[in-house]
C-alpha positions, 0 to 999 in steps of 0.5 A: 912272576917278575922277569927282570932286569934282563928284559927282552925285545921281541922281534916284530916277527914272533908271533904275539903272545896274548897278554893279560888284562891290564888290571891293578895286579898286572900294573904292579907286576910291571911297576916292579920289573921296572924298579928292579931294572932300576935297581940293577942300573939299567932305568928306562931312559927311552920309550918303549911299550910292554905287555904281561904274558899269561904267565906273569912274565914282563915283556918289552915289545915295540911301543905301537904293539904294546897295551902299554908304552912308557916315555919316560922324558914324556909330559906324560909318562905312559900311553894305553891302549885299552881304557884304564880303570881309575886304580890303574891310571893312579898306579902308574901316574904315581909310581912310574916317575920313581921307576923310570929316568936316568935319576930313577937310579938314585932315589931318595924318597921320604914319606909322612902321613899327618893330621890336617893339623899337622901331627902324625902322632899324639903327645904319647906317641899313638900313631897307629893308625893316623891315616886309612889302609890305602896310604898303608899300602902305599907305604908298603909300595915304596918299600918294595920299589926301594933298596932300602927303607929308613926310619929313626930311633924313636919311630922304632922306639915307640912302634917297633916296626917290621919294615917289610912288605907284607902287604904287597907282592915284593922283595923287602927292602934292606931295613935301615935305624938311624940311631945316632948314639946307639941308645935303642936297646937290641932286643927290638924286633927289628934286630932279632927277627931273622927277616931282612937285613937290618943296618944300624946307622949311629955315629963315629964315637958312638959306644956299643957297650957290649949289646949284642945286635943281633943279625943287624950290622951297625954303620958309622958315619960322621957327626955333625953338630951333635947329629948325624948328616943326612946326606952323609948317610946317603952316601954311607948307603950308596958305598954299599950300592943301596941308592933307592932309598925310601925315608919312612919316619918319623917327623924328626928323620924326615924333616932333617933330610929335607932340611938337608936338601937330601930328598929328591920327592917327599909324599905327605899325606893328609889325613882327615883328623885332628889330633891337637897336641902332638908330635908334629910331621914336618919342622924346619927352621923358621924363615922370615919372608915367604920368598924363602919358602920352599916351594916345590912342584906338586901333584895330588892323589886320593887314596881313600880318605886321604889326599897324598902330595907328591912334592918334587924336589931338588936334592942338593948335590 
């Protein structure tokens, strides 16, 4: 049980409260009580220490009193207490810099799992599964930090997905399609399952012809040069207060954000195969000198089998 936004500070007077053991649930519980203050406006912005009672509850706690303190304009974001097993030391260096900080707020993640040679499904589609059952799970983490998860036309075209987060405790997000023409047919899953919400993003001329959608609502926004606009769809999100935003696929969704500079982080992961022809993750337009690279700031994480890069970007304003 999650106790947020509306966390309280306990007085240095009240008797403290016995906490549980800081393990890779507890650390979860206490990463999504800070998605969710994220999500309602109010992100961590100064350092503060927390515990979790035995009953799940999420408490803030002056910092020298707590098991865990968070500094989130730190140069590392959080102090234990207590020795941290590897888990939990990775849990939080790899999700804290998404749930804290005045930017924490407004988020836009991508995410893609590829081959060492650089494809994330073969030539027919099969993608499942390119990488291990960690980088899944991963997945379903963002999911669960974010307003909303968003995937392209083709990805629910070929895997017609669920979005949800069944693999981890949390809330699903809202599910977005990006379908600039409206030519997915509406009986995908994602349009008929009663689960979460699903909006469907297609572009201002797009015809609907009749197709009944389901419980999903479409959204329009401008085309640009035959395409919709990255940046555009940011916003036509944030109008409706989803600003954590997690860009789930496939190759081409994900590569046209980046080429927009509309993603604050991008976690690619690798994954120890090669497919040969395939759908490749990530094509940009070519440059002609490597001082035109984009060159972010990296940090590396095992899950499993996998090497996932948290490469941190500049979102264009």
């Amino acid at each position: 049980m999650v106790t947020l936004p509306a966390m309280r500070l306990n007085s240095a007077l009240v008797p403290p409260v016995r906490s549980r053991a800081f393990d890779a649930e507890t650390a979860w519980d206490l990463l999504r009580a800070l998605g969710d203050r994220a999500r309602a406006g109010q992100p961590l912005c100064c350092r503060s220490g927390f515990r979790i009672d035995e009953g799940g509850r999420v408490e803030q706690v002056p910092a020298e009193r707590a098991p865990i303190s968070i500094d989130p304009a730190g140069e590392r974001a959080f102090q234990a207490s207590q020795r941290l097993d590897a888990e939990v030391e990775q849990m939080l260096e790899l999700y804290l810099p998404l749930c804290v900080g005045a930017g924490a707020r407004d988020v836009v993640i991508g995410h893609v799992g590829q081959s060492l040679d650089g494809q994330i499904a073969t030539l027919s589609g099969a993608s499942r599964y390119v990488s291990g059952p960690e980088n899944l799970r991963h997945m379903h983490r963002l999911r669960a930090l974010c307003d909303a998860v968003i995937v392209g036309a083709r990805t629910v075209e070929l895997d017609d997905p669920q979005l949800t987060t069944r693999l981890v405790p949390g809330k699903n997000p809202i599910r977005v399609v990006i379908d600039s023409s409206l030519r997915l047919l509406p009986e995908r899953h994602l349009y008929r399952d009663g689960g979460p919400p699903t909006l469907v993003v297609c572009g201002s001329q797009a015809q609907v012809n009749g197709h009944d959608f389901g419980h999903a609502e479409i959204v329009r926004v401008p085309n640009e040069d035959g395409a919709l606009s990255a940046r555009a769809v940011v916003s036509a999100l944030g109008r409706r207060g989803l600003r954590r935003l997690f860009i789930e696929g496939g190759g081409i969704t994900i590569s046209r954000f980046l080429e927009a500079r509309a993603l604050d982080r991008l976690h690619v992961t690798i994954c120890p195969l090669f497919i040969g022809s395939g759908r490749p993750g990530i094509v940009l337009p070519g440059i002609d000198d490597l001082d035109q690279a984009l060159r972010p700031r990296t940090r590396r994480f095992v899950l499993g089998e996998d090497v996932l890069f948290d490469c941190q970007l500049q979102r264009a304003a």
